[in-house]
Steps between C-alpha positions, in 0.01 A plus 500: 500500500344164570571223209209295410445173613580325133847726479611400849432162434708524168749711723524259725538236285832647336662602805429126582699355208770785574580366903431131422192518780202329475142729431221395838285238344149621468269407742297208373084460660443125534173361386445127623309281256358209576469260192182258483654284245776484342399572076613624195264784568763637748725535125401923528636509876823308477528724157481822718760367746751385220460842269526682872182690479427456856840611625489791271155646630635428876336187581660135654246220427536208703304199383371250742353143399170374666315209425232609321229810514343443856832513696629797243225671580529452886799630499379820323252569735697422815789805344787297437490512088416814339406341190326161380588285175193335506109480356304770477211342707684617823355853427130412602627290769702763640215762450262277723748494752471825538895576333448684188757339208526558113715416228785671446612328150352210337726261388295234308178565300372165520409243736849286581395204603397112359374210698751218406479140564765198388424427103428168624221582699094440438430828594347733184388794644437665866129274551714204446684564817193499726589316798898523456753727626614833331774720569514867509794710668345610856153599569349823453773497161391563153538130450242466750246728417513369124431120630207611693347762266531228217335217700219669608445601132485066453213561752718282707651618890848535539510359865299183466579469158850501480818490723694911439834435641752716516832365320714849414675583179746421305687133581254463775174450309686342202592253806155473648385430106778208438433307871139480419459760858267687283279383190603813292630839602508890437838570284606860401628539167882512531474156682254366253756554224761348662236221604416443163848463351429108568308395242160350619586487871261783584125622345296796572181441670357831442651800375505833641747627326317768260244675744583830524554548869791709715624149592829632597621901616670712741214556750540706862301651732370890441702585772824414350400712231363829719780539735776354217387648160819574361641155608199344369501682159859407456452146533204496313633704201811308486324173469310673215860599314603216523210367319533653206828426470407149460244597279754654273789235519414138529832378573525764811216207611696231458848650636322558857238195473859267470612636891133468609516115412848402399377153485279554190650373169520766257135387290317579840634794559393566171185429532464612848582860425284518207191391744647795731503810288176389280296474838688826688221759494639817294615722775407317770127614468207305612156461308125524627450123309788349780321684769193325414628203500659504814165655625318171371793238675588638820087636545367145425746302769365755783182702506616689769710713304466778279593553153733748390502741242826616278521810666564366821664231357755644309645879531658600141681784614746282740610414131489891297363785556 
């Protein structure tokens, strides 16, 4: 009689502890992801990895830092990541380039980006900048599509009008901000916080902060998803788990934020990891009002590409059934 697969396991396990040998470790599928920036938005993936949802459902996620969206992206196209930490605004670019991509979990509802300049500056808003340099991560980013969309909406254009250079994240655009390289700069959140811990060195220019937009996710191509959808369901629905696990205990946020960024003193991490779980979308889910926006950004930098709707966007069932 032939013993079922969850009874030889258990077999198998005491026969184990009986001879003192070690069970065959399970054989793990490695997903590379390439991370955009580095954000407290990644809280629900570093979650999964520390609970060990991904090892349990048979997956090894590798993460992989890029500077900024446009290389990220690159990368994804080109095969070597499976997955992208980055903005949403990939998707229609992808889609024009004839390589079908959606998001597999959001991972921030809102928009996660301000334009920061030095509190000692002149500068009041984005038309005060005209003529002076402004930093986004890399072209083609989030960062950059943002810039362009929101000077052209100043009636202004953003070639002759201003100078978009590219400056990175983190330490590198803080840097670009402090030697004056730039006139003001596009910060994530999790580096604006620790930015503004010095009181009046830094102000916000303009705030994007509360636009709903799927500023951050796990996004890879359709093919990942056709010929992997087991692999890609597990990563997804882990990410979700460990969502609402943060949801339900606010210190799990703070426990795993502290190895993200040991640096941060304990009233940042605080704060930071409030700003994570109140802008995680429940479940990982993605709304038609992000969509839009990200229709109305990306759409208004280039005319040559298409807009996208949430259905092709965004597939629900990678997350349930």
């Amino acid at each position: 009689m032939s013993m079922k697969p969850a009874r030889l396991l258990g077999a198998l396990a005491i026969a184990s502890a009986l001879t003192g040998t070690a069970l065959p470790a399970m054989a793990q599928t490695k997903v590379v992801a390439g991370v955009a920036a580095f954000n407290e938005a990644l809280l629900p993936v570093y979650t999964a990895k520390e609970k060990g949802y991904f090892a349990a459902a048979g997956i090894d996620v590798e993460m992989v830092d890029f500077k900024g969206g446009g290389p990220a992206v690159q990368a994804l196209a080109g095969g070597s990541i499976d997955v992208c930490f980055c903005a949403a605004d990939h998707v229609i670019r992808l889609r024009a380039r004839k390589q079908p991509a959606l998001v597999l979990v959001g991972l921030d509802t809102f928009h996660s980006y301000a334009l920061v300049a030095k509190g000692s500056s002149p500068y009041t808003d984005l038309k005060s900048l005209k003529g002076k340099a402004v930093g986004i991560t890399s072209p083609g980013s989030l960062t950059d599509n943002t810039i362009r969309y929101s000077i052209k909406e100043l009636g202004l254009n953003p070639d002759r009008d201003f100078e978009i250079t590219g400056a990175g994240g983190g330490s590198s655009m803080q840097a670009a901000i402090d030697t004056d390289r730039i006139a003001a700069g596009m910060v994530i959140l999790t580096d604006m916080a620790n930015m503004f811990q010095k009181q009046g060195a830094y102000k916000i220019v303009q705030d994007y902060r509360s636009l709903p937009y799927p500023s951050f996710a796990a996004i890879s191509l359709e093919s990942f998803v056709k010929t992997k959808p087991v692999v890609a369901k597990a990563f997804a629905r882990s990410v979700a788990k460990a969502m609402d696990d943060l949801q339900k205990d606010p210190e799990l946020a703070k426990t795993v934020l502290a190895k993200m960024f040991p640096a941060f003193t304990p009233e940042l991490l605080a704060q930071v990891s409030k700003s994570a779980v109140e802008r995680a979308p429940k479940g990982g889910m993605v709304s038609a009002e992000s969509i839009d926006n990200l229709n109305k950004i990306v759409l208004a930098t280039d005319d040559t590409l298409k807009p996208v709707t949430l259905q092709e966007a965004f597939d629900p069932s990678v997350l349930k059934d």
